[in-house]
N, C-alpha and C positions, 0 to 999 in steps of 0.2 A: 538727242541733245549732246552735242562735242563738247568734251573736257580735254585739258590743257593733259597729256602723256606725263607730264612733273606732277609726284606729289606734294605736297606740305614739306613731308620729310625731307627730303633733299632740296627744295626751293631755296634761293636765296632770297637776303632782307631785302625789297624793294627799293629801285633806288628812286624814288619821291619822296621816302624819308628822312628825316636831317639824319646828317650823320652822327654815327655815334664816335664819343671823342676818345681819345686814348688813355686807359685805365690811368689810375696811380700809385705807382709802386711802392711796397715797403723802402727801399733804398731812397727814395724821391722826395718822402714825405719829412715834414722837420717836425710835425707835431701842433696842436692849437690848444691852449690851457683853457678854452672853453668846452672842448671834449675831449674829455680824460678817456681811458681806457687802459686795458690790458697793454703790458709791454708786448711793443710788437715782435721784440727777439721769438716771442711765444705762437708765432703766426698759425705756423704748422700744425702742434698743437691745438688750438684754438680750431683751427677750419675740423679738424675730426671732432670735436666736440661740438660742432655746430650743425655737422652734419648727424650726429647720431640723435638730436631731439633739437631741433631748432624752436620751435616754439619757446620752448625750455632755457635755451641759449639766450636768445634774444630778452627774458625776461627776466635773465639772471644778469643782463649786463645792464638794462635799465634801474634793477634797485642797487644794483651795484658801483657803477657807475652818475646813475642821473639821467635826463629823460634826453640829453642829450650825448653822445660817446661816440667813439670811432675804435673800429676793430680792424684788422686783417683777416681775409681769406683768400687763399692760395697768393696770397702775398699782394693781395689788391686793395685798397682803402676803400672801408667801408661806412657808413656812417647810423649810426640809428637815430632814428627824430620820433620821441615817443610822445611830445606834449600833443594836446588840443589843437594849441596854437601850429606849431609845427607843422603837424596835420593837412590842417586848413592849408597852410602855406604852401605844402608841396601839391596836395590834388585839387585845390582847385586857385587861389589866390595868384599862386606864379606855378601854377600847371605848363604852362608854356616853355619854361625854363629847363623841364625832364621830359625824357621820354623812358620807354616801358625800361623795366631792367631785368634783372637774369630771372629765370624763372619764367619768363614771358615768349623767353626767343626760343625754350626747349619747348614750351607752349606752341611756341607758331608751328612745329613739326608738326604737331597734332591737329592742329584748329584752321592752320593756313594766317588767311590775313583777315580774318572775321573781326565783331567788332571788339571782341574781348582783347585782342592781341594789337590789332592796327594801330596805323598812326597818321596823325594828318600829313596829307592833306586828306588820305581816304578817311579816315575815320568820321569825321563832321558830316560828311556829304551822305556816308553809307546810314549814320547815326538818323538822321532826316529821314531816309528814303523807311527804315524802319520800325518810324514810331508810330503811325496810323493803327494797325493792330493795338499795340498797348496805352491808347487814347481810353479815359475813364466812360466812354459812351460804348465800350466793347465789354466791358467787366461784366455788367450783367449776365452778354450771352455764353461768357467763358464760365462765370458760377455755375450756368446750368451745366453746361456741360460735365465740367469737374464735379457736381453733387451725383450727377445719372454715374459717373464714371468708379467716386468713392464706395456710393450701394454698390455696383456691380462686385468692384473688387473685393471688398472685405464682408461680402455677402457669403464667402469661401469658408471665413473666418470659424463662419459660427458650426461648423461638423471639426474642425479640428483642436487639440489640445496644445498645439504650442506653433507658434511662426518663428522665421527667423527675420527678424522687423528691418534691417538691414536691406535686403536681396529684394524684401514685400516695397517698402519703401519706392524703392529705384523702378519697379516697375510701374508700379503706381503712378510715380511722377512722369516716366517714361511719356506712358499714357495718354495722360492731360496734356502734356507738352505736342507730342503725335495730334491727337484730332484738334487741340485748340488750334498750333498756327503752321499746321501741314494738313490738315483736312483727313487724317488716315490713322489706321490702328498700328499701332508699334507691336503686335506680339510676335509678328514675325522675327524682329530684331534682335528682342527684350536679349535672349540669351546671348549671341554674337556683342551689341552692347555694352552688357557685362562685364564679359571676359575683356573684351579691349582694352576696353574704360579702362580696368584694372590695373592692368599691366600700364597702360599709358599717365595714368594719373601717378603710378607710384617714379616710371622712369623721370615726369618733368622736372618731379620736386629732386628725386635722385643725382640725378645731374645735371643740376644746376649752377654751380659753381664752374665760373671761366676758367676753361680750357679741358673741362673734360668733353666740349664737344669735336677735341680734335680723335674723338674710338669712335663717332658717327658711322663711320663708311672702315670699321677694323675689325669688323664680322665676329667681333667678342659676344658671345651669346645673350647678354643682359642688353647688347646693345642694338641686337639683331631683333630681338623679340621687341625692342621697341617699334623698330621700322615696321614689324611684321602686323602689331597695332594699329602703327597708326595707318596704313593703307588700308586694312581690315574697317576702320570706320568712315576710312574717304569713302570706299565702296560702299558702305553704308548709304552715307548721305547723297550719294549719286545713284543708288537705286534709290530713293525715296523722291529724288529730282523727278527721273525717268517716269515714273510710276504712276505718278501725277501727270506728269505730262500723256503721258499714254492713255490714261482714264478718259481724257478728253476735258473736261472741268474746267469751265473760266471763271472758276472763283478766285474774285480779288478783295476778297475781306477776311483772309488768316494771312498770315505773313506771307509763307511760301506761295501764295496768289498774289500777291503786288512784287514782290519781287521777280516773278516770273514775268509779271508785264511790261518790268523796267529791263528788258534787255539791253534796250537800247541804249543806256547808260550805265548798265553793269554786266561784269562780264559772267558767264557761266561756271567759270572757277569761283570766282566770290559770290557768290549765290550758294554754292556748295561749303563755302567756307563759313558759311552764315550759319549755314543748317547743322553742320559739326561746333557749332557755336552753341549753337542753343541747346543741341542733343546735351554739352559738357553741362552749359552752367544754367538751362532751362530745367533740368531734373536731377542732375549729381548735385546740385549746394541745396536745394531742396529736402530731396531724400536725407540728406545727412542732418540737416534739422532737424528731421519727422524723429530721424532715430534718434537722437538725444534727446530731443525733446520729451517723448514717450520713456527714455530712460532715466530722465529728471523726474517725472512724474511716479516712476513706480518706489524712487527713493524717496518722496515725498507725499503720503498720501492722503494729508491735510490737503495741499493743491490739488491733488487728484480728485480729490473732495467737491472743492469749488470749482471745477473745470466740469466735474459729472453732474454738479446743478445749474450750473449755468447750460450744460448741455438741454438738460432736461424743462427749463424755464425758457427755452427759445422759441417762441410762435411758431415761426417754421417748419421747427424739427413734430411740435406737437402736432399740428397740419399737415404730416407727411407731405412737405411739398419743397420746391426751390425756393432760396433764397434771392431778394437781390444784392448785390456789393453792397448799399445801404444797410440793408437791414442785417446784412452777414455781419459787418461794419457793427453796429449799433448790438448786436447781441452777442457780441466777443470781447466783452471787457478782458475777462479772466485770462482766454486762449489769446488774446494779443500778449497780455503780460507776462503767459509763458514763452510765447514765441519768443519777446523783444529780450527778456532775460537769457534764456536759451544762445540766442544769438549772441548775446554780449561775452557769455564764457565759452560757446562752441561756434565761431563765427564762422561760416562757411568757405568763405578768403578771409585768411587769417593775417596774410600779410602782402604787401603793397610796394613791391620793390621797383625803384627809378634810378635811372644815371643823370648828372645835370651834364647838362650841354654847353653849358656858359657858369662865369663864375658868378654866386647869387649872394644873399643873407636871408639866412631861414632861423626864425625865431629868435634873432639877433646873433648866430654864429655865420661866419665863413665858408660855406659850398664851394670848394674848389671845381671846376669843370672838370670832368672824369670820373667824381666820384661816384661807387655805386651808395645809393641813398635806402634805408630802408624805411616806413613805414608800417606800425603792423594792428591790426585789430588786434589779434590775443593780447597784446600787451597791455595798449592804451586803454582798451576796456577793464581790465585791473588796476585802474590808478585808484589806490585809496581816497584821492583826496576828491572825489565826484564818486566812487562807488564806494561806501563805505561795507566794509567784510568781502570782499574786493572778490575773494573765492569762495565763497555762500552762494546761492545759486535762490534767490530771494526775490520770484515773480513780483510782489506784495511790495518796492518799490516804486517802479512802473504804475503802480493803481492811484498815486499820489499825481492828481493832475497838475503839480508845481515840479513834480521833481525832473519832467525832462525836458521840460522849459527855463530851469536851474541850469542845465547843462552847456556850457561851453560848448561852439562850435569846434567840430574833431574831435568831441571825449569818444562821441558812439558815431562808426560811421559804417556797420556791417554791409552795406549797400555800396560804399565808395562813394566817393564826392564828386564837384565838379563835370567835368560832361562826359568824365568816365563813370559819372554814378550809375547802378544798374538802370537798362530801360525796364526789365520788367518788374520792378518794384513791388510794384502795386498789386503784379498779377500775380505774384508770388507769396505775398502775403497777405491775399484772398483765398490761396489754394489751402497753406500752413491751417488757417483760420477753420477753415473749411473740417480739413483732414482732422485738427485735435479734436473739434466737436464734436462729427459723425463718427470720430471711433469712441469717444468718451460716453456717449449716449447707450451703444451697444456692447461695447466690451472694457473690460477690465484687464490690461497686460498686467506682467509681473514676470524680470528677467534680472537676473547680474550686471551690475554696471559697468559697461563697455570700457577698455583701455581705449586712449585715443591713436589715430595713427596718420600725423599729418601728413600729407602727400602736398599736391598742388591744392585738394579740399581738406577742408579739415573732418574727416571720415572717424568715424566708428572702426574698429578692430574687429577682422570676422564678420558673422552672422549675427550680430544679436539677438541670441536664443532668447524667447519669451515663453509664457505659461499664456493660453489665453481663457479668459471666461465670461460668459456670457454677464450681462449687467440682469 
């Protein structure tokens, strides 16, 4: 199967894309008294501090400012839109109005033009051609899968005394991701994977700020090891194309089987770019769930409480047998509400940056055309005024079947909204569901509570050393 001699890395923005408009400068801007901010003289300043804990940044200018402000980095105008409302407005209401912003285009080295990255016109059409897989008449066959795949893996568990839940995680999700919508085992990769990821998830978030991609091609060692990444997992996903193709195999009911059928409408390069798509955010925004998730619980062990009877009260689990979506569904109160809590303080995309194209009104302020716009979950999920102890980590919300029907559209949107919201939803948090149960039934972790370390995911720090013991 022929692929395009260009990687990701070096590829240019397509030109089917609208264009993107010309930034706006600190010297340019006169100011709007509907979003106050820091003095721009401060710009400088400001962008190293945004860059050494953005998350951090971001949610010190929101109590500081108000759910609406405008800041400088690297002397460009930036805006944050922290409301619900706002929310709503940029990803799905006048979605139209932005396209992706920084963050996305250091993205695209890695990912190519898949769907996390693209933009229409491809994006809609690709978006189509790949929901068949993630249709709720597939769930079923993907639960067994993932239930045969969770025994196998943490079946390891029980001869040793401690995991590093982190590294256990990633491959795990790996995994499930591998035979559900590529038909194949990832162990060969697991460790190549890894290392990549690694290196590639910390450089998009690292340099993302306009204008450091003019060291792309300045053989600066931090920037080299980027490129050296990201062609590391193009090759990846092009032996995993090959491999399949080779086997001989005309399944067309995992993804990488319909998309192999639609040549004729897509091209070989974006079929590859698909597949580095999902490798990113079909098992990296996962696993780093699993791991907080699991590290919530070991600080909590009242929840861990209700998470090990609810394990233990499941039909299923008692019947040593698979579940279905349904019944997965129906007997995860508790493990939904850790998940959805979990998400809310460690959201996996944590933040949602767009530039407008045109001049708008968002939330009743002024969008100049140019500006880069941010949106972010860590923030918005902290609003006191819908999550009350904003930084409590209080599954035991979520169990109240009024309170996220209370909830303004944009307060919780760890999926993303609009027709960038994730496609695989659903199957994502079948697996989550999946995974707290079957480990909470058989083992009891117990580790340190991880430092965060946002990248492009909002990741875990290290290894998350645990203690593990049998239940």
């Amino acid at each position: 199967m022929a692929f395009a001699t260009s990687k990701p890395y070096l590829a240019p923005r397509p030109n089917e894309y609208a264009q993107i408009p010309d930034p706006i400068f600190r010297k340019n801007w006169f100011g709007d008294i509907n979003l106050p901010g820091p003095n721009p003289k401060f710009s400088d300043l400001i962008t190293a501090t945004f860059m050494i804990n953005t998350p951090k940044f971001l949610l010190g200018m929101q109590r500081k400012f108000g759910d609406n402000c405008s800041f400088f980095l690297s002397r460009r105008l930036f805006i944050g839109l922290f409301s619900p409302s706002a929310v709503h407005e940029v990803t799905v209401a006048q979605q139209h109005n932005f396209v992706k912003g920084v963050g996305f285009a250091r993205m695209r080295k890695v990912l190519g033009e898949g769907l996390l990255t693209n933009e229409e016109p491809i994006h809609l059409a690709h978006r189509r051609m790949m929901q068949p897989p993630f249709h709720h008449g597939n769930l079923d066959s993907y639960v067994a899968i993932m239930h045969n795949l969770v025994s196998e893996h943490t079946k390891d568990w029980e001869s040793k005394k401690s995991i590093e839940l982190a590294p256990e995680m990633m491959a795990l999700t790996l995994e499930i991701v591998s035979r559900c919508l590529f038909g194949l085992d990832s162990h060969k990769y697991t460790q190549a994977i890894a290392e990549s990821m690694e290196v590639a998830i910390d450089r998009i978030e690292r340099t993302m700020l306009p204008g450091l991609d003019r060291f792309d091609k300045s053989g600066i060692k931090y920037f080299k090891e980027f490129e050296v990444a990201s062609n590391r997992l193009v090759e990846i996903a092009e032996a995993i194309i090959n491999k399949r193709m080779q086997s001989g195999e005309k399944k067309d009911d995992d993804l990488l089987g319909i998309l192999l059928q639609m040549r004729d409408q897509i091209s070989t390069d974006h079929i590859r770019d698909e597949v580095l798509t999902l490798i990113l955010s079909g098992h990296e925004t996962t696993a780093n769930v699993m791991s907080w998730a699991f590290s919530y619980l070991a600080k909590n062990p009242q929840v861990q409480k209700q998470l090990e009877d609810e394990a233990d009260n499941a039909l299923w689990i008692k019947e040593n047998r698979t579940p279905t979506y349904q019944e997965l569904e129906e007997s995860s109160k508790i493990a939904s509400a850790v998940l959805q809590e979990t998400m809310r303080l460690a959201p996996p995309v944590w933040v949602a940056p767009r530039i407008a194209t045109t001049d708008c009104i968002i939330d009743g302020v002024k969008i100049p055309k140019g500006a880069h716009v941010l949106v972010s979950q860590y923030v918005t999920h902290r609003n006191p005024r819908y999550f009350p102890e904003p930084e409590k980590w209080r599954p035991d919300r979520w169990l109240d079947s009024e309170f996220e029907k209370s909830l303004p559209r944009g307060a919780y949107f760890p999926f993303g909204g609009g027709s960038r919201k994730c496609l695989g939803e659903y199957f994502a948090i079948a697996e989550a569901r999946l995974i707290l149960l079957m480990v909470a039934k058989n083992f009891r972790l117990k580790g340190d509570f991880p430092k965060a370390q946002p990248r492009a995911t909002y990741r875990p720090k290290g290894g998350v050393k645990n203690k593990v013991s049998l239940r």
